[in-house]
N, C-alpha and C positions, 0 to 999 in steps of 0.2 A: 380576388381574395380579400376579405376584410380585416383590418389590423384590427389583433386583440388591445381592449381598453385598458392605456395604462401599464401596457409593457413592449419594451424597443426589441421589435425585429428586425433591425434593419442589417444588412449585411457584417457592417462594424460590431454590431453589439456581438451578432453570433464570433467575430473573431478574438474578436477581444475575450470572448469566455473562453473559446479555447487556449488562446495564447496563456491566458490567467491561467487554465487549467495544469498547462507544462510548467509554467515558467515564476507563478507567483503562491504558490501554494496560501501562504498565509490569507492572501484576501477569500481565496475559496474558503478555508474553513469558517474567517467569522462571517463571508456573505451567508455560508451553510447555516451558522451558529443561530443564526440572529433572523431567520426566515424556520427556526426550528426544523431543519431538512436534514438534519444529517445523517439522516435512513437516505438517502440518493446517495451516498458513498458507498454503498452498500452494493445497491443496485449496478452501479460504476462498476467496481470490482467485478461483480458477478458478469456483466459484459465481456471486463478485459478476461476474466480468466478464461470464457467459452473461446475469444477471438484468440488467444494464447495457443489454446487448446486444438485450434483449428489449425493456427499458422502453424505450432510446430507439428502437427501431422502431414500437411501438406510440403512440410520442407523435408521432410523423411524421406531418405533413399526408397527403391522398391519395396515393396513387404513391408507391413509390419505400419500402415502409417494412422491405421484407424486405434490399432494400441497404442502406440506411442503420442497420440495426439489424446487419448483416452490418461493415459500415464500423467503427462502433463497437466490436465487439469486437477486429478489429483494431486500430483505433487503443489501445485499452486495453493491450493485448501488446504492442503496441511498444514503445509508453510506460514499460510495466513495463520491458522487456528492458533500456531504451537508460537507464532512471533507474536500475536494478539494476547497472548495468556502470560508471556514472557513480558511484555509490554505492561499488560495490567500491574505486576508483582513489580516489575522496576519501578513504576509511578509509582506503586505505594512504597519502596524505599526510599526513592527519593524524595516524594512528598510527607513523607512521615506518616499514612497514613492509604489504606484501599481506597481509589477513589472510583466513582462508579465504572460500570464496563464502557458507558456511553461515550468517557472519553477514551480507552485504549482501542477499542473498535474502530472507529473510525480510522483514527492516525493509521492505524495500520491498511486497513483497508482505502484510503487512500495515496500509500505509500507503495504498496502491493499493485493497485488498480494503475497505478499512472506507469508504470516501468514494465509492466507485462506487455501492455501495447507493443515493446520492443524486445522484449527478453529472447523471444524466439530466436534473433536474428546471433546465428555466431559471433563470437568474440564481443557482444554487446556489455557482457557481466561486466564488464570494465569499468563502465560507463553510467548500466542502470542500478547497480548495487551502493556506490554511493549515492543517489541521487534519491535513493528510495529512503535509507536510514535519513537525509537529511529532510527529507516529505516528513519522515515519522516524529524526528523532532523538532521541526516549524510545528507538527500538531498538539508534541506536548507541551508545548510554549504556549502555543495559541487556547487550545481548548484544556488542555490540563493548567495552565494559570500558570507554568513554572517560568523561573527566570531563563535567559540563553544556558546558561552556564550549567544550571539542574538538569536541563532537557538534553542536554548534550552529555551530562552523567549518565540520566535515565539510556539514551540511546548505546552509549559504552557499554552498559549494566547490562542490555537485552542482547548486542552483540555476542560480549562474552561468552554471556549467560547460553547462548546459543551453539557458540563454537565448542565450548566444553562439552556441552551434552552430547553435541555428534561426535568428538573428539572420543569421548566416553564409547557413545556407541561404537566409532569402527576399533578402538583397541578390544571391546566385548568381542569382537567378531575376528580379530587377530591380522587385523588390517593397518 
C-alpha cells in the first residue's frame, strides 16, 4: 500500500485524532477552521446520530426495537436542530449581534456528534450532557471569537433558554 504524499498515516497520527477528537475539542475546531472543513462536523454528527440510533435499538428489551432505535434518531435531530437554532440566537445576544449559522452549527453539531457515541448507554446523561454543552462552548470560543466567559454566558443562555421551553411545554400538557 502506498503512503499518500504529504500526509501522516501512521498509526500515532490516526490516535492522536482521535484522542483529540474526545479529549481536545479546541484543536479539532481550529484544525477544522483553518483547512475550511467544518462541513466534516457535520458529516460526524450524521454518523453518531445513525450509530445512536442503532445502539439504542439494539439495547431495547423484546419488541419494539426497530421504533425505538427509529425514535432516537429523531429525537437526536431535533435536539440538534432546536439546540443549533437556540445556540444561533444566544451568540447573537451575546455577541451583540446574528452571527452567521456557520458558526452555531457546527458547535452544536460537534457537541451533539461527540457524546451520542455514548448516550445510548444507561445512566451515561451524567456524564455526556456536561461534556457536550462544554464541546458547544470551547466552539463558541474558538469559532464564534468570544471570550471564556461570553461563551460560557452564551452556553447558560441556550441551557436555560431550553429548559424553559420544555418546562413550558410539559405544564401545556399538565405534567
Amino acid at each position: 500500500m502506498e503512503r499518500a504524499e504529504g500526509k501522516n498515516t501512521s498509526p500515532d497520527a490516526m490516535r492522536f485524532g482521535l484522542v483529540s477528537v474526545l479529549l481536545s475539542p479546541s484543536q479539532v475546531y481550529r484544525g477544522l477552521r483553518e483547512q475550511g472543513a467544518l462541513h466534516r462536523l457535520l458529516w460526524g454528527f450524521s454518523g453518531a446520530v445513525l450509530l445512536n440510533g442503532l445502539m439504542t435499538g439494539m439495547a431495547a428489551p423484546d419488541g419494539g426495537r426497530g421504533l425505538l432505535g427509529a425514535l432516537a434518531v429523531v429525537n437526536a435531530l431535533g435536539m440538534a436542530l432546536l439546540t443549533a437554532c437556540a445556540g444561533w440566537l444566544a451568540l447573537g445576544v451575546v455577541k451583540g449581534g446574528l452571527p452567521p449559522l456557520a458558526v452555531a452549527v457546527p458547535c452544536v453539531a460537534y457537541g451533539f456528534g461527540v457524546t451520542l457515541l455514548v448516550s445510548w448507554i444507561p445512566g451515561s446523561f451524567w456524564f455526556t450532557e456536561p461534556w457536550k454543552w462544554a464541546v458547544i462552548g470551547t466552539g463558541f470560543r474558538d469559532l464564534g471569537g468570544l471570550s471564556g466567559r461570553r461563551a460560557f454566558g452564551g452556553v447558560l443562555l441556550m441551557v436555560s433558554a431550553l429548559v424553559v421551553l420544555f418546562k413550558g411545554i410539559f405544564m401545556m400538557q399538565g405534567a
